[in-house]
N, C-alpha and C positions, 0 to 999 in steps of 0.2 A: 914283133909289135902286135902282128892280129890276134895269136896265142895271150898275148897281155890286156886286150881288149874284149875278149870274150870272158876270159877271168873275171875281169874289173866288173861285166855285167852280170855275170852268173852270182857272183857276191852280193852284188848290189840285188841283186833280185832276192834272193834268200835271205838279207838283212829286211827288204822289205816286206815279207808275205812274215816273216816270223815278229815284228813288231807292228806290225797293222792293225791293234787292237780298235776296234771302231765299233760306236754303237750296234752296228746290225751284224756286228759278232757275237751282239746279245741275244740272238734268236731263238738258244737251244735253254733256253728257259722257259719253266714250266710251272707252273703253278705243283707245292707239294716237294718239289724237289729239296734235298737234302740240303744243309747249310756243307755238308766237306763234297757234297757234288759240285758246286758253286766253286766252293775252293780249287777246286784241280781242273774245272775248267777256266777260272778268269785268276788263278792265283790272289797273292794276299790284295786285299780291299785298301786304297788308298786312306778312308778311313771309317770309325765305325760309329753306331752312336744309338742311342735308345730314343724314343717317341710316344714318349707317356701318355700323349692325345689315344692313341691307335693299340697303345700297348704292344707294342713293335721294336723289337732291336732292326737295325740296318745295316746293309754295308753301301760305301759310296765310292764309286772306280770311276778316276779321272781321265776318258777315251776322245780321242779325236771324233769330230763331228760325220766325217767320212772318212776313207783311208786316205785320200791327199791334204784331210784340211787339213791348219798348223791352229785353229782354234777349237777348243775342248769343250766339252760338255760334262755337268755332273749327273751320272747314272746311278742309281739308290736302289738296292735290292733288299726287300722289308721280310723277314722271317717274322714266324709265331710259333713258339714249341720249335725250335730248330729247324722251319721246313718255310721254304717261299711260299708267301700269299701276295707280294706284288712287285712290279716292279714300272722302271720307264726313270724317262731323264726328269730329276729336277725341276719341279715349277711348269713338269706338263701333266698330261692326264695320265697315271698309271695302268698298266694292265688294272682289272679287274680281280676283285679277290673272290674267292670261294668259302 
């Protein structure tokens, strides 16, 4: 039984550090960085879309607020020539662009 309970948490643990995608696992973004850096750090973008104001393609990835919340936030990563110039949730203040 305690071999089955230690099991039960060690899984539970590893399911949860590998799906805990949450905004401030957006921190290793950078201004400049590649659009396939992006990719292989936060895998494919729930979805994509252009911004003719800014002349900006985006990606937008749908992450939990924190790692425990069960409410979501939308996170928008703006490329120019294939390379971040900004990012930040939705309908807040973006990083600053260069």
């Amino acid at each position: 039984m305690k071999k089955a309970l230690i099991f039960a948490v060690a899984v539970l643990a590893v399911v949860c550090l590998v799906s805990c995608m949450s905004v401030s696992s957006f921190n290793k973004l950078y201004v400049g960085m590649t659009r396939s850096e992006v990719l292989s750090l936060y895998g494919r973008p729930n979805s994509t879309g252009y911004d003719g104001e800014t002349e900006t393609d985006f990606y937008v990835y749908y992450v939990p607020s924190s790692v425990w919340a069960e409410d979501e936030v939308d996170y928008k990563i703006s490329f120019k020539n294939d390379r971040v110039v900004s990012w930040g949730q939705i309908g807040h203040t973006q990083a600053p662009t260069t």
